[in-house]
C-alpha positions as CSV (number, residue, x, y, z in Angstrom):
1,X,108.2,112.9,28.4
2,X,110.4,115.2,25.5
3,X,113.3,113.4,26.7
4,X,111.5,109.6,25.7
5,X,110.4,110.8,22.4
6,X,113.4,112.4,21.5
7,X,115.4,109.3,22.1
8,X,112.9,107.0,20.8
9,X,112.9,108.8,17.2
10,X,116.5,108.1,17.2
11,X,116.1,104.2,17.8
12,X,113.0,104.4,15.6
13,X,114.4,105.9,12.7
14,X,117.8,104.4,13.3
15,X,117.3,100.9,13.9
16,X,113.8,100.2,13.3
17,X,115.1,97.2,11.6
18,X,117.6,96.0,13.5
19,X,117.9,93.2,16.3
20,X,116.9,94.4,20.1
21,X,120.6,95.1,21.0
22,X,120.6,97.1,17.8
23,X,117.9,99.7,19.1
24,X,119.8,99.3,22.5
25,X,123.3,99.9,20.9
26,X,121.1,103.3,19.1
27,X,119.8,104.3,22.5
28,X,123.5,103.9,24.4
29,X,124.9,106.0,21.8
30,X,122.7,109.3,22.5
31,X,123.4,108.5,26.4
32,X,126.5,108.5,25.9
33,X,126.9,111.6,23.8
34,X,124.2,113.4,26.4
35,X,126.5,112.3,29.5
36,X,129.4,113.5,27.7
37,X,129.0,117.2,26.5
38,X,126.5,117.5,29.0
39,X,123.1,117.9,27.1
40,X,120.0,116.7,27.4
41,X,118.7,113.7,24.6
42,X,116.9,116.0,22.3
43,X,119.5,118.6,22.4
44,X,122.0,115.2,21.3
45,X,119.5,114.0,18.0
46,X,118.8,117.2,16.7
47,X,121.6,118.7,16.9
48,X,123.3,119.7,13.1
49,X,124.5,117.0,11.3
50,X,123.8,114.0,13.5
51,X,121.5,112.0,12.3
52,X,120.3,112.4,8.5
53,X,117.2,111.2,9.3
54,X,116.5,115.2,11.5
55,X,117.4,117.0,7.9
56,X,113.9,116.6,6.5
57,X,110.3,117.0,8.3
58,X,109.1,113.6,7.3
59,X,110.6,112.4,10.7
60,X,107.5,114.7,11.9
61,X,104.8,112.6,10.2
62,X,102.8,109.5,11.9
63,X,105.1,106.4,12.6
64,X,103.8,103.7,9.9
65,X,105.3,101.2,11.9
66,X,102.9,101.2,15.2
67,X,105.1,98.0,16.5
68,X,108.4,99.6,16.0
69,X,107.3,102.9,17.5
70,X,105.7,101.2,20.3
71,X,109.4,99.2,21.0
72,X,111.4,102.9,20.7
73,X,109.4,104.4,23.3
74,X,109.7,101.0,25.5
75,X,113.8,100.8,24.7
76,X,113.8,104.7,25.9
77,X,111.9,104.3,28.7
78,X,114.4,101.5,30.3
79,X,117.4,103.7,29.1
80,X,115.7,106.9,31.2
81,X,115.6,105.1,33.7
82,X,119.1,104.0,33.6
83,X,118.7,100.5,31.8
84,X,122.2,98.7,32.5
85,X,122.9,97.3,29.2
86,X,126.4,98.2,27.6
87,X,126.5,96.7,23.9
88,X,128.4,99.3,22.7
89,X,131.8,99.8,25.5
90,X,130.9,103.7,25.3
91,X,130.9,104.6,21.8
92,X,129.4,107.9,20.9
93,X,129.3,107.4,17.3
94,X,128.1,104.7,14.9
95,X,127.6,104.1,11.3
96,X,126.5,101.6,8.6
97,X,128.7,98.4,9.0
98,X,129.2,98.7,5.4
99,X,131.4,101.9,5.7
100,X,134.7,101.7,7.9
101,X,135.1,104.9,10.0
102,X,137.7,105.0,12.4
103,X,140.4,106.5,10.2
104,X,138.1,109.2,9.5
105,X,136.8,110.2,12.5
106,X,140.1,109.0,14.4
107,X,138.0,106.6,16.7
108,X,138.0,102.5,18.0
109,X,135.9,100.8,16.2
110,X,134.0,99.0,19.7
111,X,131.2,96.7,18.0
112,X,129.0,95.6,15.2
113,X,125.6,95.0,15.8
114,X,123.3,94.6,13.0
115,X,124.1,96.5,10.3
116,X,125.7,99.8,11.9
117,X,129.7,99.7,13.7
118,X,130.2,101.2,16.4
119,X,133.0,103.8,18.0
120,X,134.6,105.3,20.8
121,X,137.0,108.4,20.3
């Protein structure tokens, strides 16, 4: 149950706005990270200097969006139980569309969707 709502406050706060494959791309990313350096989900969002969203408490109060919330915890759910969707090729990082990071962080950019690019080292 920690696991679900650690990874649906990161497809909540991350891409509350965006398309379905958006919060799918958001969710993928945190699997992939979690498979990768072997952690669990909430060990992946809060750890320092992930997400910008974990840097405050106001992630802590009551989601204002009820139908957005209610869509996180359903996206995580499918994704803890190994949902077979692959939007983003792997990537373990993503970032505003608007910004162009693979020379920084050395990475393939692997696809937009929505408003955030996203990257595979």
């Amino acid at each position: 149950m920690l696991q679900e709502i650690c990874l649906a406050l990161a497809i909540y706060h991350e891409a509350r706005g965006e398309p379905t494959a958006g919060k799918h791309a958001v969710a993928e990313v945190v699997v992939n990270r979690a498979e990768t350096r072997k952690k669990d989900f909430c060990d992946i969002v809060f750890e320092r200097n992930q997400f910008s969203w974990t840097r405050n408490s106001r992630w802590k109060q009551h989601h204002k969006d009820e139908k957005s919330w209610q869509d996180s915890l359903r996206i995580a759910n499918l994704h803890l139980n190994g949902s077979p969707t692959n939007y983003t090729k792997g990537s373990e990082y993503f970032c505003s569309s608007s910004m162009n990071m693979s020379r920084a962080w050395g990475a393939r950019k692997m696809a937009t969707i929505g408003r955030h690019t996203f990257y595979k080292k």
